[in-house]
Each structure stands twice: as structure tokens, then as C-alpha cells.
N, C-alpha and C positions, 0 to 999 in steps of 0.2 A: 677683599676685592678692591681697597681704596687704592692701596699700593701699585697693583696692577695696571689699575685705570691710570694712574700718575706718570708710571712708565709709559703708557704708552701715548698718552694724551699727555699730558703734563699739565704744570699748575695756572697756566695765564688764567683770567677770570674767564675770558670766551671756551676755552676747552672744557673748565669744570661745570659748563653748562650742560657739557655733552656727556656727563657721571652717566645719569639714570638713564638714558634710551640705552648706552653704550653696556651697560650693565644688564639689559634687559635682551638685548642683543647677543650677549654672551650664555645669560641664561637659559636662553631659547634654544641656542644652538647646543648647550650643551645637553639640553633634556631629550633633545632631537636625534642629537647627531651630524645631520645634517639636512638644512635648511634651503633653498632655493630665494632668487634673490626678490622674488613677489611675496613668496609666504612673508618673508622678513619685512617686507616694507608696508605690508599690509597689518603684521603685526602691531609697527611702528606707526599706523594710519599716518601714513608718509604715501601720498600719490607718484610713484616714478617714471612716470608720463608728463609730469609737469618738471619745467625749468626749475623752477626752486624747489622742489621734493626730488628732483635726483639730485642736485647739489648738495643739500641737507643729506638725504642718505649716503652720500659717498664722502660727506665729510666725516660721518659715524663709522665707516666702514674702513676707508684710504687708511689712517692709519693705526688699524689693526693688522694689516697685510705688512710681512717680514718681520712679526713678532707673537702672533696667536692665530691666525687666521688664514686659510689657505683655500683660494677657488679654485671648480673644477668643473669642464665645459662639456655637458653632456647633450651635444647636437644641439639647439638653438637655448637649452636652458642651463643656469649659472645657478652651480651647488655650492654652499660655504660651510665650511666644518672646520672645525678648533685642533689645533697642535701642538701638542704638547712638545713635540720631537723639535719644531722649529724654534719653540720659547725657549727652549735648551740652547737649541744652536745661537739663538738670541743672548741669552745670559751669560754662553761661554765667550761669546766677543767682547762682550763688555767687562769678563774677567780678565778676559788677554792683555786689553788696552788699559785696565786700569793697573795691572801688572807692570807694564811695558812705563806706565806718569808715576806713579807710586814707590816701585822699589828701585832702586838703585843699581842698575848692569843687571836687572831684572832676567837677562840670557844666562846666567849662572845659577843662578836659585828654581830649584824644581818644586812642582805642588799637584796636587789630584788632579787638575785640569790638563796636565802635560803631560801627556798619553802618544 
């Protein structure tokens, strides 16, 4: 799990604050499925009716979105559930790119991701 938190959060001292809610937040939703964004902030006793309890939760949240986390708007309420499809699509960009700084005329040389 550290790993993952690292990518997406990274290592400043301020982010590795945000390990265990964001870890808990993951585990939730994976036990779940899918979660609504009150269950989650209630989970979190994070009030999101207050200025600083939606800031706080959506700095827990922001950046999981375009690397594990996908919402979805079902009439006035917001569902969040885990992807694995997109962590892919996540991982294979950062294969591309580090293909593209790494190898050398990297457009000649083929590998499992070049489909």
C-alpha cells in the first residue's frame, strides 16, 4: 500500500500526513465497492459542510482522481469506486514516457506495452 500512496501522493512531509485517512479511504471503498461522498466523510469524521472539512476531504480525495478513483453522479449524490482499468491506463503512461527519457530512438525498440 506504501507504494501506492507514494505515487499518488508523494513523499513531501505534508502528503505523508495524508498515509492513513487516504489508506482508509481506499480500504473502504474497496470493501464496499462503492461509497457515496457522505458515507466517506463521515467515515473520516471529516464534516463536509464546513470550509475546512471539505478542503481537508478533497485534498484526501483530488489526488486520487486519474490514477485509482473514479466518480459517478447519480441525481444529486456522488459515488466513488476504485479502478483498476484506469491505474493501468495510469501506469502505461508513465511506461511510455519513461520509455520515450530512457531509451535511445525509443520509436524503434518494441516491448509488451506497444500494442
Amino acid at each position: 500500500m506504501e507504494e501506492l500512496l507514494v505515487m499518488i501522493y508523494g513523499t513531501h512531509p505534508k502528503s505523508k500526513k495524508l498515509y492513513a485517512e487516504a489508506e482508509k479511504i481506499i480500504n473502504l471503498i474497496r470493501e464496499k465497492g462503492s461509497v457515496t461522498r457522505e458515507d466517506l466523510a463521515n467515515s473520516l469524521n471529516i464534516d463536509i459542510n464546513s470550509q475546512n472539512g471539505k478542503k481537508h476531504f478533497y485534498n484526501l480525495i483530488s489526488p486520487m482522481f486519474n490514477t485509482i478513483l473514479v466518480s459517478e453522479r447519480r441525481g444529486k449524490i456522488v459515488y466513488y469506486r476504485l479502478s483498476y482499468d484506469l491505474f493501468r491506463v495510469y501506469i502505461d503512461g508513465i511506461r511510455r514516457k519513461a520509455k520515450y527519457y530512457l531509451i535511445k530512438n525509443a520509436d524503434s525498440v518494441k516491448d509488451d506495452s506497444d500494442q
